[in-house]
N, C-alpha and C positions, 0 to 999 in steps of 0.2 A: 784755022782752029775749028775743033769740032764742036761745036753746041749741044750739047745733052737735052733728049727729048722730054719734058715731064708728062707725067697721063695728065687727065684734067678730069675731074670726078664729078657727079651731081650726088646729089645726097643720098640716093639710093646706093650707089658703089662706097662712097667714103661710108657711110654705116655698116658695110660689110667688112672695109679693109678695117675698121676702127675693133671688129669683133674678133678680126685674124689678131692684132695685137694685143685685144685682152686675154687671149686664150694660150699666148707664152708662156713658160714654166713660170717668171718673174715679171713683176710688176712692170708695166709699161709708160713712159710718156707723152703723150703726142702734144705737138704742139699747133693754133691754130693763128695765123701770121696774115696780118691785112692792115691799110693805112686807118686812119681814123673814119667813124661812119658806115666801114664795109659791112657792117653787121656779125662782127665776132663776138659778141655778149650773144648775143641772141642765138648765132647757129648753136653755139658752142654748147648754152643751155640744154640746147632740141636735143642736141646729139647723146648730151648725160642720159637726159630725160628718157631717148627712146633707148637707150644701151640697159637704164633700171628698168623699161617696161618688157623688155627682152627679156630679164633673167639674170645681167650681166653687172656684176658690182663694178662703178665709174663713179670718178669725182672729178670734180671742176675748182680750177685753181687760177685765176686770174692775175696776168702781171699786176694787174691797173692795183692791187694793196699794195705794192710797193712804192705809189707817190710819194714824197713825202709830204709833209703834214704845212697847210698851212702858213701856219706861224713859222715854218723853216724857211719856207720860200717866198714868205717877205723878207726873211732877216738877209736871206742870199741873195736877192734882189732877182729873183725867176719867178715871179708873177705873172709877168707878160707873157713868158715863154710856158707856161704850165702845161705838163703834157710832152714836152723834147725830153731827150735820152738824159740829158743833166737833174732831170726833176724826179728819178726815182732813184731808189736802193738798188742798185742792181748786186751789188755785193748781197745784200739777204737775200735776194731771188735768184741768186744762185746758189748760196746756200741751202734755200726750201728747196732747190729742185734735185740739187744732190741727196738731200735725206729723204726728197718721196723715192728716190731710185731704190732706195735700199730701205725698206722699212723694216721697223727692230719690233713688230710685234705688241705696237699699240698707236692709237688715235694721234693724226702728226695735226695740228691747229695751224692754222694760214690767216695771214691778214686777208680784208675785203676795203673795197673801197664803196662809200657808201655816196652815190652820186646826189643825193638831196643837199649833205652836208658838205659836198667837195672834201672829202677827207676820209683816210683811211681808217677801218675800226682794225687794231690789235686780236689776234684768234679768234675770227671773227667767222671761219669757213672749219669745218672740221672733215678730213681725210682719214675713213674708219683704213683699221688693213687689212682689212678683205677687201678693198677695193684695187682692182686687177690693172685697170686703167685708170690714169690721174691727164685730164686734159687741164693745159694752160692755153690760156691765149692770150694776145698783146698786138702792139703795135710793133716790137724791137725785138722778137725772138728770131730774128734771121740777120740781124745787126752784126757786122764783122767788125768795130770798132771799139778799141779797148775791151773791156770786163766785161761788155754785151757780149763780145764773140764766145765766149763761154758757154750763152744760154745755148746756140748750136748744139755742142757735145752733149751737152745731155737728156735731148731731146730723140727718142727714137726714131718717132716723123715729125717732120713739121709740113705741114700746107697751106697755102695762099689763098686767102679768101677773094678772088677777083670780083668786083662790083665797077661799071660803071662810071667814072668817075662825076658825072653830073648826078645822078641818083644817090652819088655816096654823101657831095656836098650835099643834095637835099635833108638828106636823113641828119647829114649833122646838125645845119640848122634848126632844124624841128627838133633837136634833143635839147638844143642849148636852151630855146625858148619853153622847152618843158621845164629843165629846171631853172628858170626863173629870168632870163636874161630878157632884154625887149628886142625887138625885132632889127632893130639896127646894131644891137650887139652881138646877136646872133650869128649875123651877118660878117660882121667885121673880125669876131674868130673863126669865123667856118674860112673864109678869104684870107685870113692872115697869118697867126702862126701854126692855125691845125693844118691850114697849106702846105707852108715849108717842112711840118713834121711828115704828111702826105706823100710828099715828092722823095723824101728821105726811105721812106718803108717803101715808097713801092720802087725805087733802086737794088730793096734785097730780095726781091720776085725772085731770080733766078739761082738764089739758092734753095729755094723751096722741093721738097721731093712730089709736090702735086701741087696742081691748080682747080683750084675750088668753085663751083655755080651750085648757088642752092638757091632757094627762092627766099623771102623779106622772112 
C-alpha cells in the first residue's frame, strides 16, 4: 500500500499557503487539527492576527463552542470524560461550518467557549462577510467516526499541529492549574482522560493534508 506524503510546514509557508486560500473566488475553510495542549488556540490566533495585519479579512472559529454546557453533562453523566467526541454538538458544528461555506451576505455569530467559566457563551464570536477565510480549530476535525466525519468535507485544508508529546502534556498541565485546578488535579486530567482523548486525535494525523511546526 502506498502511503501519501504530506508537506510539513513552519509558520512561514502555512501563512503563505493560508493567503493562497483566502485569495479564492469563494470563502475558504481551513481547518487546524492537534490533540489536546498542541497549541491550537494559540497558533490559530497568530495566524488570524498576521492574515488582519497583512490586509487580508480572516476569522477564527473554534470547535471548543460546541461543549456542551455544564449542567448537560452532569445530567448525562460525562463529567469525567469532559472534552471526548460525546461532550459536544457536533450536529451544530456542522451546521456552522456548512453556513460559513456559503455565506448569504451578512454577519454569521458563533458560539465561544469561555475557559475561566468551563462553559460555552451563545454568539459569542462574530464572522463579518468580507472575511475571505474562516479558520476552525479542534481536537476532532479529522475524526472519521459517525457525524464527526462530516467536519472532513467541509473543510478545505485541514493541518495537524505536531507538538511533542511530553511538551504538549506540559502545557496542558500548566493550563488546567491556571484555570483553577491544584496541582495534583492538574495532573490527573492531563494523565487521564485528556490522554485517551490525545491518543484518539493523534490516530487521525494521517488524514491531515500537512503537518504542522510552529514555535509556543
Amino acid at each position: 500500500m502506498t502511503v501519501r506524503s504530506r508537506p510539513r510546514y513552519d509558520e512561514t509557508t502555512a501563512l503563505a499557503r493560508a493567503v493562497d486560500l483566502l485569495r479564492r473566488t469563494r470563502r475558504s475553510v481551513l481547518g487546524i487539527a492537534g490533540s489536546p495542549g498542541a497549541g491550537k488556540s494559540t497558533y490559530a490566533e497568530r495566524l488570524v492576527r498576521n492574515l488582519t495585519a497583512l490586509g487580508h479579512p480572516a476569522a477564527l472559529v473554534p470547535m471548543d463552542g460546541f461543549h456542551l454546557a455544564q449542567t448537560m453533562l452532569a445530567e448525562l453523566g460525562l463529567v469525567p470524560v469532559k472534552g471526548a467526541p460525546q461532550t459536544f454538538d457536533v450536529d451544530g458544528y456542522v451546521a456552522l461550518l456548512g453556513r460559513l461555506r456559503q455565506p448569504a451576505g451578512r454577519t454569521i455569530w458563533a458560539p465561544r467557549f469561555d475557559r475561566d467559566l468551563e462553559e460555552p457563551i451563545a454568539a459569542g464570536l462574530a464572522v463579518p462577510d468580507e472575511a475571505r477565510l474562516v479558520v476552525t480549530e479542534g481536537n476532532y476535525l479529522l475524526l472519521d467516526q459517525g457525524p464527526w466525519a462530516t467536519v472532513r468535507t467541509l473543510l478545505d485544508e485541514c493541518w495537524f499541529l505536531d507538538v511533542d508529546p511530553a511538551v504538549r502534556r506540559h502545557r496542558l498541565t500548566a493550563r488546567h492549574v491556571r484555570h483553577g485546578r491544584s496541582a495534583d488535579e492538574a495532573v490527573a486530567r492531563t494523565t487521564g482522560s485528556d490522554e485517551v482523548n490525545a491518543r484518539l486525535v493523534h490516530a487521525t494525523r494521517a488524514r491531515a493534508d500537512a503537518l504542522l511546526s510552529v514555535s509556543r
